[in-house]
C-alpha positions in Angstrom: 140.8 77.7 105.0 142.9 75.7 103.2 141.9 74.1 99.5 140.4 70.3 99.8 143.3 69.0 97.7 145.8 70.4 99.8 144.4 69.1 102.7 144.0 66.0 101.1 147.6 65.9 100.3 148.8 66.8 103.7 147.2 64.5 105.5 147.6 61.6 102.9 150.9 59.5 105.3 149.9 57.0 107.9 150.4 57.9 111.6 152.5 55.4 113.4 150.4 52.4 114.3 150.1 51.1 117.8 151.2 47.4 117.8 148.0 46.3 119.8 145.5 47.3 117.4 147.0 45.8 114.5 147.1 42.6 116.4 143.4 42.9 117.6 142.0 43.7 113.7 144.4 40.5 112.7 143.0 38.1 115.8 139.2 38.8 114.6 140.2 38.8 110.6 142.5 35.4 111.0 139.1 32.5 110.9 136.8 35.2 108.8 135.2 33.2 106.2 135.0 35.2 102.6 131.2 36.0 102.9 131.4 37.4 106.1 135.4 39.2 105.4 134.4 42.7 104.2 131.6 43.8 107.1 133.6 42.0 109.6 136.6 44.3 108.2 134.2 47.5 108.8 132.6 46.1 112.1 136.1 46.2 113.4 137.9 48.8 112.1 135.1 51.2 113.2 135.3 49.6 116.9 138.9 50.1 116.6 139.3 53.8 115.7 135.9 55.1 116.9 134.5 55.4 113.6 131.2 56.9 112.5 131.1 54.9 109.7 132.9 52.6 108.2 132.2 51.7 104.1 133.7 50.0 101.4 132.2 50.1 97.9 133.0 50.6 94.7 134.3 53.8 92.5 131.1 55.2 91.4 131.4 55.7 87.7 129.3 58.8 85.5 129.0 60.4 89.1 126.3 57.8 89.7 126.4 56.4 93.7 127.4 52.7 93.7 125.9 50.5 96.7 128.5 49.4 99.0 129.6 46.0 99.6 130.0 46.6 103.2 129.1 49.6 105.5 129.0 49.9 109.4 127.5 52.4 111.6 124.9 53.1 114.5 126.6 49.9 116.3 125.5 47.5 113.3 126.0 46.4 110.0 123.4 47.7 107.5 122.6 46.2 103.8 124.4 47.4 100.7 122.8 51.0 100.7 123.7 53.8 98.5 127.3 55.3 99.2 127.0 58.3 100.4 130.6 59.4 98.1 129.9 60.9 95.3 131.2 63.7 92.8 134.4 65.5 94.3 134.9 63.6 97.1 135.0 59.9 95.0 137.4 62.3 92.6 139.8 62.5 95.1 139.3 59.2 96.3 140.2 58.3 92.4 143.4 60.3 92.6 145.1 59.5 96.0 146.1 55.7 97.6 145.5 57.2 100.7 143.2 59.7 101.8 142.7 62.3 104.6 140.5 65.0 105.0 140.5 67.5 108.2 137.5 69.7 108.8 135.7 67.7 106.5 132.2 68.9 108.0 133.0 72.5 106.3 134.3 71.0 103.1 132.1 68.8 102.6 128.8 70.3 103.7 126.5 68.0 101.9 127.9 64.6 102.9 124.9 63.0 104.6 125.1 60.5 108.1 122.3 58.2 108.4 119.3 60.4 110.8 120.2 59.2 114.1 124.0 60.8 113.8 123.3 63.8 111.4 123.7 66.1 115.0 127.4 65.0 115.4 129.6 67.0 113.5 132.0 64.9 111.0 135.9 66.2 111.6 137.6 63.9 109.6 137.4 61.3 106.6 139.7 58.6 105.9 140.2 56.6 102.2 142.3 53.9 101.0 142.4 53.1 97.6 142.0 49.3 96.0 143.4 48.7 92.4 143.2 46.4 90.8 146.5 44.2 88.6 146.9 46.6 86.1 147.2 49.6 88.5 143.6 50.7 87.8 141.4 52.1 90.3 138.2 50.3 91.1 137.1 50.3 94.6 137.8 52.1 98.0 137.3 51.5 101.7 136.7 54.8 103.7 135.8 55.9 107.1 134.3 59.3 108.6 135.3 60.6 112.3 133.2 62.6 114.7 135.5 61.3 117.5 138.1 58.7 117.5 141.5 58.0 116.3 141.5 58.7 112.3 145.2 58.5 112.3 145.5 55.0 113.0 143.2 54.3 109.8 145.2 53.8 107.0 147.4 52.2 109.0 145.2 48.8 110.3 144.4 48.9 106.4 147.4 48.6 104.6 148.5 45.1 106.1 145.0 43.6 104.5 145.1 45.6 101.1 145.6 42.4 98.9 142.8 40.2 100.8 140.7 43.6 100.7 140.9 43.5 96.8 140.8 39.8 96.5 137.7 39.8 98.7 136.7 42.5 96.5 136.9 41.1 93.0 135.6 37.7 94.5 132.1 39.4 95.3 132.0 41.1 91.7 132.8 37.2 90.1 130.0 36.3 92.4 127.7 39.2 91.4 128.6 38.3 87.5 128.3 34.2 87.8 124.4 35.1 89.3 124.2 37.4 86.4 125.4 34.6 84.2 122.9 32.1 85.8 119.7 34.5 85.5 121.0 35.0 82.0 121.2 31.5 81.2 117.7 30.7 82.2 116.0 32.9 79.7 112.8 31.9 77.7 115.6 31.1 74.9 117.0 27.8 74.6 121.0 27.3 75.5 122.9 24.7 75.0 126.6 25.0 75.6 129.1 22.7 74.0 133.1 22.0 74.1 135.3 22.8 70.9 134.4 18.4 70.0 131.1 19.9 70.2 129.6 17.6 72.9 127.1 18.8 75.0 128.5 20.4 78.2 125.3 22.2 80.2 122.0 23.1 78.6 119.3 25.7 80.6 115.8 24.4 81.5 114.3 26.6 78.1 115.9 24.0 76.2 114.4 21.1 78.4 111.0 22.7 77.8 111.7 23.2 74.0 113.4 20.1 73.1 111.4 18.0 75.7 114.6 16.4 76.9 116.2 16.7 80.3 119.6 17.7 80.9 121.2 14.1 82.4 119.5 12.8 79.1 121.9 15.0 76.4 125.2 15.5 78.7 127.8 14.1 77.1 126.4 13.5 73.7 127.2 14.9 70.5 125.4 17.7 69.0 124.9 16.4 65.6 123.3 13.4 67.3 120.4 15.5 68.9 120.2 18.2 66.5 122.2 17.0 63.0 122.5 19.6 59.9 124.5 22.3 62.0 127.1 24.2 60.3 130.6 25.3 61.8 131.9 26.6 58.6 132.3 30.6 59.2 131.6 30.4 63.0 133.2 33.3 64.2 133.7 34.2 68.5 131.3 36.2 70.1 132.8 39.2 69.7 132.9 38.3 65.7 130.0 39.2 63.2 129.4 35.8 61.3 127.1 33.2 62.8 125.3 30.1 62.2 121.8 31.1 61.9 119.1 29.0 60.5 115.7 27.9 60.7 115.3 24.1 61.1 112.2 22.0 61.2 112.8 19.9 64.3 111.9 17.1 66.4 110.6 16.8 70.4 111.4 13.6 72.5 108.0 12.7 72.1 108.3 12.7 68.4 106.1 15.9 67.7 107.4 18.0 65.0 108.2 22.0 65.0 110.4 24.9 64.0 113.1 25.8 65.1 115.2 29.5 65.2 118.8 28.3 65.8 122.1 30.8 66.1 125.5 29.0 67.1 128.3 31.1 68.6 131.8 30.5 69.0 133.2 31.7 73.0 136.6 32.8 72.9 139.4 33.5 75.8 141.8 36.7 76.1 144.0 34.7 73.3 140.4 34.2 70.7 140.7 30.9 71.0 137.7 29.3 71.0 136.6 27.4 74.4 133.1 26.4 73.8 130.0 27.2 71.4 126.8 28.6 72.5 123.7 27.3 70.5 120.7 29.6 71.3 117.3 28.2 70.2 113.6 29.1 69.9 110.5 27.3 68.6 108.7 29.4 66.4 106.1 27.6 65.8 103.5 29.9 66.8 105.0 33.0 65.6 105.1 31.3 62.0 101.6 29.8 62.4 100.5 33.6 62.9 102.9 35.2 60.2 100.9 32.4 58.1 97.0 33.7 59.5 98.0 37.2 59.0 99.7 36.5 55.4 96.5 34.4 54.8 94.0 37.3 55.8 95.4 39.5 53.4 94.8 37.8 50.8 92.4 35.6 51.5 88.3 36.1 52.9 87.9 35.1 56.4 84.6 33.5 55.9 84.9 31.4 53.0 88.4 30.7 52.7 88.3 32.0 49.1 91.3 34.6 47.4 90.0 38.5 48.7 89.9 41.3 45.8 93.5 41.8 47.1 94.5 38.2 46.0 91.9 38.5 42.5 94.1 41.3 41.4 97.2 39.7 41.4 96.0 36.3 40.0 93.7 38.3 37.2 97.1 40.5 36.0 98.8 36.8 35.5 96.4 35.8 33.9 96.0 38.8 32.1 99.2 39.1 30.9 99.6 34.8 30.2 96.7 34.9 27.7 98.4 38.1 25.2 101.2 36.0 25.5 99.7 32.7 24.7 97.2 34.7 22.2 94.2 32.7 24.0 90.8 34.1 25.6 89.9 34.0 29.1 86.5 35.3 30.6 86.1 36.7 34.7 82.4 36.2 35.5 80.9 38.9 38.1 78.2 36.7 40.2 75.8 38.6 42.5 73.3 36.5 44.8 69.8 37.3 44.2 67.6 38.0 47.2 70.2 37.7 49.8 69.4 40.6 51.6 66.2 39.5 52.0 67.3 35.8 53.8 69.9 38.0 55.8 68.0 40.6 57.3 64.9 38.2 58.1 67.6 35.2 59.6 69.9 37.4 61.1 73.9 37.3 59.9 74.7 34.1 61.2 72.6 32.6 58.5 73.6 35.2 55.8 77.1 33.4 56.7 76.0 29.7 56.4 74.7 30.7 53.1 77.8 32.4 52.0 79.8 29.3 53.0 77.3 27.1 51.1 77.3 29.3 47.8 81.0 29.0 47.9 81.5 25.4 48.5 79.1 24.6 45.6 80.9 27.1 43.2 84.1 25.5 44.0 82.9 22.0 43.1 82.0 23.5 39.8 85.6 25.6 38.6 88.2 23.2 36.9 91.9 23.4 38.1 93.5 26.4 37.6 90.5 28.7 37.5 90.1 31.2 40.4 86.6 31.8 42.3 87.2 34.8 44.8 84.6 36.7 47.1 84.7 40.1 46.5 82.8 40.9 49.9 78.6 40.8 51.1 77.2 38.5 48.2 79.6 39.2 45.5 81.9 36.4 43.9 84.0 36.5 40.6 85.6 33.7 38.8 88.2 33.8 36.7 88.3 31.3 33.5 91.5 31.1 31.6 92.5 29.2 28.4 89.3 29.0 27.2 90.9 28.5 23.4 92.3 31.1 21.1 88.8 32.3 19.5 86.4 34.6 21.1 82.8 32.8 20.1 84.2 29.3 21.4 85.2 31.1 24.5 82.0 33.5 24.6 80.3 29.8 24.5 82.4 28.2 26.6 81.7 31.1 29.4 78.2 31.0 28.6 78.0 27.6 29.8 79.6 27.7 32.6 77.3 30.8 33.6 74.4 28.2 33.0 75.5 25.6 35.0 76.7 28.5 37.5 73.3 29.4 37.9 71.8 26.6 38.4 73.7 25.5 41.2 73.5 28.5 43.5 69.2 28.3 42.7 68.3 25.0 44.1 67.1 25.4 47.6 69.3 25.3 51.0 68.2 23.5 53.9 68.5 25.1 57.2 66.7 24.0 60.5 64.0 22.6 59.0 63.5 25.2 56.2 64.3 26.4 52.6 66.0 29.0 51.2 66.0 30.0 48.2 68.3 32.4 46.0 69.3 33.0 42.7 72.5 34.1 40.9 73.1 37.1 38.1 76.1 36.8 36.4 78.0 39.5 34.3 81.0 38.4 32.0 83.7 40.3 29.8 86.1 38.2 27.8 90.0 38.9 27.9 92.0 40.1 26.5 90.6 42.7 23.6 91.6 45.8 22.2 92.9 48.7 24.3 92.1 46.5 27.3 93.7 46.5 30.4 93.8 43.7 33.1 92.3 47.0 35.6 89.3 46.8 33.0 87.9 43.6 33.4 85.7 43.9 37.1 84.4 47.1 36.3 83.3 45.8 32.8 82.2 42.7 34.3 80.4 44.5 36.9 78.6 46.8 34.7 77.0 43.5 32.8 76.1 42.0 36.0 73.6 45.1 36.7 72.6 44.5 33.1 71.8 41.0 34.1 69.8 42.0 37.4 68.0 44.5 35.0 67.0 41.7 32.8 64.9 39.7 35.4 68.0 38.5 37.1 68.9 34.7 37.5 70.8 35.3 33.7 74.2 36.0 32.4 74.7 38.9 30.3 78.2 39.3 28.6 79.6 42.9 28.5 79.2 45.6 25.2 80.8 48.8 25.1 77.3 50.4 24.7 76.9 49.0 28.5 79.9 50.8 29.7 78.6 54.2 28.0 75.2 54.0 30.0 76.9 53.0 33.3 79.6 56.0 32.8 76.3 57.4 32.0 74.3 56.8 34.7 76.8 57.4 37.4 77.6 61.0 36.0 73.6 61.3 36.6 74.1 60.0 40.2 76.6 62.8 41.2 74.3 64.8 39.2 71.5 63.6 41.8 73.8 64.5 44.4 74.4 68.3 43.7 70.8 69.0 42.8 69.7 67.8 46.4 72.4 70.9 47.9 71.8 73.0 44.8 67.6 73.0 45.4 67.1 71.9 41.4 63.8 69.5 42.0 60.5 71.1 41.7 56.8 70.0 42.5 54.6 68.9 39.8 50.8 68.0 40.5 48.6 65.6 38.2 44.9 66.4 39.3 43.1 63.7 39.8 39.2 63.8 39.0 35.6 61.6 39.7 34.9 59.3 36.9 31.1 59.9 37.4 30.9 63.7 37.2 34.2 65.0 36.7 34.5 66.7 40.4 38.4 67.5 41.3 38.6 65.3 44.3 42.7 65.3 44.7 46.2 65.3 42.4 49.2 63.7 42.6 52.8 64.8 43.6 55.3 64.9 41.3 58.7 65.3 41.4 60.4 67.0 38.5 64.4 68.0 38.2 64.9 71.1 36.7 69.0 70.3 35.8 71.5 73.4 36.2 71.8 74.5 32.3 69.7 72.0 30.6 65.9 71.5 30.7 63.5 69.3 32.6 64.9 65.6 33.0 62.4 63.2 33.0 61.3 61.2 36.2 61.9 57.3 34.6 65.4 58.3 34.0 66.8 59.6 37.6 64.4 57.7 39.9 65.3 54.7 38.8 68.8 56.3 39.8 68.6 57.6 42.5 66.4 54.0 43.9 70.0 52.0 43.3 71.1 54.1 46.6 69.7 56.2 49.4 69.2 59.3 47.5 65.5 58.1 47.3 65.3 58.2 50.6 66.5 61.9 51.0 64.3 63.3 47.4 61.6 61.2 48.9 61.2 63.2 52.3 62.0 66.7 50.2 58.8 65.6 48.4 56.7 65.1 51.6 58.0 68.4 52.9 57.3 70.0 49.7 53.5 68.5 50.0 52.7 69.7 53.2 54.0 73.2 52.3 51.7 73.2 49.2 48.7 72.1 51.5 49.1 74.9 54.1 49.6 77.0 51.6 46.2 76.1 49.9 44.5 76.5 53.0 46.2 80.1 53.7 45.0 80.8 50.1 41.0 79.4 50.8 41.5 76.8 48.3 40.3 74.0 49.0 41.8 70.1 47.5 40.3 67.0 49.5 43.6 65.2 49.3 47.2 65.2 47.7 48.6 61.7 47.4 52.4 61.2 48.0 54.4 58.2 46.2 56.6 56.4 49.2 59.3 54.2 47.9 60.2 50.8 50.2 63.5 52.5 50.8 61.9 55.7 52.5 59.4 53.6 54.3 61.0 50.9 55.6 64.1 53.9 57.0 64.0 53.7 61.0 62.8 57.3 61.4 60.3 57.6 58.1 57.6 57.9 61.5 59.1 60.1 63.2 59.9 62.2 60.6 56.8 62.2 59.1 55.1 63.1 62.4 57.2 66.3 62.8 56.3 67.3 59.5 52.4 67.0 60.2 52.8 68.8 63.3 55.1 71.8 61.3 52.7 72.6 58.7 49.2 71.6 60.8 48.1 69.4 58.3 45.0 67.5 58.2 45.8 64.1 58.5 42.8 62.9 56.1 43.9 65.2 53.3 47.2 62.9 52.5 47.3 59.9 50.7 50.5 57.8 50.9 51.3 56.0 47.7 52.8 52.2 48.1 54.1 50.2 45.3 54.0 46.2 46.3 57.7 45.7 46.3 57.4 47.4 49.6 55.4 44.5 50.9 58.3 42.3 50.1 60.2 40.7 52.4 58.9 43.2 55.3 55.4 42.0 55.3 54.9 42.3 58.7 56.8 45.8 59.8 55.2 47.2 56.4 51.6 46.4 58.3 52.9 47.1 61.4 53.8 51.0 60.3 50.3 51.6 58.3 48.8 50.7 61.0 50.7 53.2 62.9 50.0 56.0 60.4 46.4 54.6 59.6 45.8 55.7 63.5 47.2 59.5 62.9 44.3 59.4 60.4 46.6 59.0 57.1 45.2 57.3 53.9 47.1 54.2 51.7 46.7 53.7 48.1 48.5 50.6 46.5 50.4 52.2 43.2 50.8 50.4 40.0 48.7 47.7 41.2 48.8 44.3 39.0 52.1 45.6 37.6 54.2 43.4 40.2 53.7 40.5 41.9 50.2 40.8 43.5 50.0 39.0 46.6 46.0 38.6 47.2 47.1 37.4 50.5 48.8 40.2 51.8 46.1 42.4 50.2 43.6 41.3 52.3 45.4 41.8 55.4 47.4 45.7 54.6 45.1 48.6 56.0 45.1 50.5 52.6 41.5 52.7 51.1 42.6 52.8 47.6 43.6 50.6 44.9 45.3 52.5 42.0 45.3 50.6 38.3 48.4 50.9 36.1 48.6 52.8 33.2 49.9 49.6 31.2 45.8 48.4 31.8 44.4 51.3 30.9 46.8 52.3 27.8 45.2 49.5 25.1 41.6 49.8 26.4 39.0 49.2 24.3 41.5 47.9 21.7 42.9 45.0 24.0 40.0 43.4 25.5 42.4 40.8 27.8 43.3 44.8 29.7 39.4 45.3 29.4 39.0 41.8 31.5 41.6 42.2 34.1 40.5 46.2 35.2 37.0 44.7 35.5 38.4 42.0 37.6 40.2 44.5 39.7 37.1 46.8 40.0 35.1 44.2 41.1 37.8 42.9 43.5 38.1 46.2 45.0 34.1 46.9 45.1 33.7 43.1 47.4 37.0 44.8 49.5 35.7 47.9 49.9 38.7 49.7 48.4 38.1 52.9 46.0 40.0 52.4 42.3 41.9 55.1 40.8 42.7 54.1 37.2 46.1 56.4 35.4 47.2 56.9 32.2 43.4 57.7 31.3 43.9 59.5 27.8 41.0 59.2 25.5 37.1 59.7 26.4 36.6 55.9 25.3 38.6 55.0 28.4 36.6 56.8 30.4 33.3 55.8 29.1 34.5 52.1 29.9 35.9 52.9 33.7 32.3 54.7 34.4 30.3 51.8 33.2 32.6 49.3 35.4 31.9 51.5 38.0 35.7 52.8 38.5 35.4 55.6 41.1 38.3 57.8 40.2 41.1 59.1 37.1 43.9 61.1 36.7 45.8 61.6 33.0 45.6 63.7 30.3 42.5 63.7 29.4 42.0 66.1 32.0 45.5 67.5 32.9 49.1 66.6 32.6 51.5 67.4 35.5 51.7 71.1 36.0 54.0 73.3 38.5 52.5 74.9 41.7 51.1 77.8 40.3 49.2 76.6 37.6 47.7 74.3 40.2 46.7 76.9 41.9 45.0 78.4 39.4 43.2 74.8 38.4 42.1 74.4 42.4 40.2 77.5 41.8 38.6 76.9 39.0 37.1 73.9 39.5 35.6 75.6 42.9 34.3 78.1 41.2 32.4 75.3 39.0 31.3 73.1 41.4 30.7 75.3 43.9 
């Protein structure tokens, strides 16, 4: 078989045309109306020569199909559909003005017929080629033969090959002014103007922007509707300068916004320009929310007041403002007092209200030019500057406004018919000093706000370098804390604890002791009060429970017998959602009595939890555990509550006990207590006994228990142990 392009070129010269056809095809072409021109064309030339198909369409381009613009077969016309040319076969098309392929079945295997004609055999396809006025191929109309007359093709089609083309590049104008118009009405404004600039078409975006219709700005100038616009350096489409600008504008009804405007000059084939193209947006919104999100950085949601983020900034101006105006500023640390408390009994949504309320009365108080920021939860700084150029009138100046600061948050709230009360502590460093830096000032700040709170809170306290040494101090101990929990450093002490009337061992006391990695035992006042400021407590507390019921199966494995170890609780530990549950598991791990331990409450964990406290000893009360209230008169003593909690046991501070019979106004208030507890029906322990006088005057008030060195300091396991069995061996 012969190559395709030979055959191509062989077969490319019209057969003689029969006069009668050419007059039919011009008889049913003469009234054809454009729209209807090219499938007519194809209707007939496939009648004519007995055509499978008839098509025209475009030159695909990157091998890609292109839909056809007309294409006849099966006895009807059928939508623009896929040409079925492609690859090769539109190559050749490409290359030769008029086409002819014999055997064209065998050639061209893969050529697909719609279904319904796939069984008949294609023998021949015909092409002729449209180009355009610069000689330029850009569309085709072809034919493929099972049957017929394929000579005659070319023939009918060379006598219409200028209305074919003009036909053709009338339908891509068509397809391109719809393009145009879909283009036009975009979510973007357009407004179109002449070279004078007067308003020539606009889309309905600008209508919805501007608020004016289109037979309301036709014809006037565009300064007159939107003034300010620049042509200077206005440049044609194709150009890389524009007017760009955003413009605050007005709507027809008077209503303000902003407005994104870009002008473009439209040039012709000579760049001269025809028209100008004004594209507009309002971006009102967008800006509004640029603005939120700008203003959420640096600024607290809730309050409205500058974040830490915005603090920083303004504290390094002013930092850096008073060295070089040589004055003193002060940044005051403020932390609520008792605002956990109000929040977790009210619920957040009053927490809020009263963070809102704090910081509208703050702001009533700072001068101009002085920042108040909320650092997050109840914490809020303020910033003083130019408070003169000496330190004491500044110190004083500070102090005051600490005073007043003070005052202000304390007096009471009113919300829904009740009052809240809180308080303020205040820490404060003055700026700038010596090998300070602006980084410096929270932290020091902070550190004399925990002063503060350690003072009795509802004070100011101004930062000292010795502060900053114990804080650097005590958070070394912290992480200290930390590693001792992993590292297994803490040991169990026991102070025994003994009848006043007789001397019988009737219990002890656990302990907890840290045995620090390279350094001797640290003492319990200095990392409890540690590890209480976070949840470490929590953790060391329920190692000391474990620890407990270890020793007391222990004790039973070893036949000794100790009516009851008492276990201190902190609020932390026993307020912690599963202090029950894991309690209960431990009971149940070691089998331990029930009645043989003694949990040890201090008052504070009463506080603000008065209800769930009783709630949960009542719980434990029914698993057959014992209460003792610990350090009892050293806090706030709520007779109240006292009457109410399901505790046994009563336990007198040392601080009573320590003076006695020296101090006679501790003598009074231990007898009070005993007698309290004697009409309540509560046992007393009194610590810190010492001396023999002490115990002479708790036995004749009647005082049922002791524990303190006058019979035994804390001791490890073992020697417990050891003290168990001796005292069973006497009292046996």
């Amino acid at each position: 078989m012969e190559g395709k392009n030979n055959l191509a070129e062989r077969s490319s010269s019209p057969a003689e045309l029969p006069a009668k056809s050419l007059l039919e095809l011009t008889q049913v072409l003469a009234n054809a109306v454009s729209a209807d021109f090219l499938c007519l064309f194809a209707k007939t030339i496939a009648q004519i020569t007995g055509a499978s198909e008839v098509l025209v369409a475009p030159l695909p381009s990157r091998a890609k199909p292109a839909k056809t613009l007309a294409y006849w077969t099966q006895q009807q016309v059928l939508d623009a559909r896929l040409s079925p040319v492609t690859g090769e076969l539109a190559s050749l098309i490409a290359q030769h003005a008029s086409l002819r392929i014999d055997d064209f079945a065998t050639a061209y295997p893969g050529y697909r017929l719609p279904a319904s004609l796939a069984s008949e055999p294609l023998h021949t396809f015909c092409s002729v080629r449209l180009d355009n006025e610069h000689g330029q191929p850009i569309s085709y109309i072809a034919a493929s033969y099972s049957q017929g007359t394929p000579e005659q093709f070319a023939g009918l089609c060379q006598p219409f090959i200028a209305r074919l083309l003009a036909e053709f590049e009338q339908h891509s104008l068509n397809q391109d002014m719809r393009l145009s118009a879909v283009a036009f009405e975009t979510n973007e404004g357009l407004l179109v103007t002449d070279t004078e600039l007067t308003i020539v078409r606009v889309n309905q975006a600008f209508n919805r922007i501007t608020g004016y219709r289109q037979d309301e700005v036709l014809g006037r100038k565009l300064s007159e509707l939107l003034p300010g616009i620049e042509l200077a350096g206005v440049r044609g489409a194709s150009g890389e300068q524009r007017y760009h600008a955003e413009v605050k504008r007005e709507r027809k009804n008077g209503q303000t916004y902003l407005q994104q405007e870009t002008l473009t000059a439209v040039t012709n084939s000579e760049s001269q320009v025809t028209h100008y193209v004004l594209c507009l947006q309002d971006v009102s919104a967008r800006k509004e929310s640029e603005q939120k999100i700008q203003h959420l950085a640096y600024y607290d949601e809730l309050t409205g007041l500058p974040n830490r983020r915005k603090l920083r900034e303004e504290l390094m101006r002013c930092f850096e403002l008073a060295r070089e105006q040589d004055s003193v500023g002060a940044l005051l640390f403020i932390d609520l007092d008792h605002f956990k408390n109000i929040n977790d009994s009210l619920g957040h949504a009053a927490g809020d209200w009263l963070l809102q309320q704090v910081s509208s009365r703050l702001q009533n108080l700072i001068r101009q030019g002085d920042v108040l920021a909320r650092l997050g939860g109840d914490e809020f700084v303020l910033l003083l500057g130019e408070l003169g150029h000496s330190p004491p009138q500044a110190e004083q100046q500070a102090n005051m406004v600490a005073k007043r600061l003070i005052k202000t948050v304390s007096r009471p709230y009113s919300l829904d018919g009740q009052e809240l009360h809180i308080g303020a502590s205040v820490g404060i460093t003055l700026y700038p000093g010596k090998q300070q830096q602006a980084d410096d000032l929270l932290k020091q700040a902070d550190t004399a706000m925990y002063q503060a709170k350690s003072a009795g809170r509802r004070t100011a306290v101004f930062f000292e370098q010795g502060m900053q040494r114990r804080a650097d101090k005590r958070l070394k101990l912290h992480n200290a804390l930390r590693s001792a929990l992993v590292n297994d450093e803490f040991l169990l002490y026991f102070q025994p604890q003994h009848m006043v009337s007789n001397g019988e061992l009737v219990g002890a006391e656990a302990l907890v002791r840290w045995q620090r990695e390279g350094q001797g035992l640290v003492s319990p006042t200095e990392f409890i009060p540690v590890a209480e400021e976070s949840d470490l407590i929590i953790d060391i507390g329920m190692w000391v429970l474990e620890q407990s019921c270890k020793s007391i199966e222990t004790w039973r494995e070893l036949d000794l017998e100790l009516p009851e170890l008492s276990v201190n609780i902190s609020a932390k530990q026993f307020h912690h959602p599963d202090f029950v549950d894991r309690l209960e598991e431990l009971l149940w791990r070691y089998k331990v009595d029930t009645s043989m331990l003694n949990l040890e409450i201090t008052e504070a964990v009463i506080h603000g939890h008065a209800e769930d406290t009783i709630q949960k000893m009542e719980q434990l009360k029914a698993l057959g555990l014992r209460f003792s209230i610990d350090d009892f008169g050293a806090g706030y003593s709520s007779l109240s509550y006292l009457k109410r909690l399901p505790v046994d046991e009563l336990k007198i501070d040392r601080s009573f006990i320590r003076d006695i019979p020296r101090d006679r106004r501790d003598m009074a208030i231990v007898e009070a207590v005993l007698a309290m507890a004697r009409h309540l029906g509560f046992t007393v322990t009194a610590e810190g006994v010492e001396t023999p006088q002490q115990l002479a005057f708790l036995k004749q008030q009647g005082c049922t228990f002791y524990q303190g060195y006058l019979s035994s300091k804390a001791i490890p396991a073992d020697a417990m142990e050891r003290y168990i069995r001796r005292f069973q061996r006497k009292f046996a």
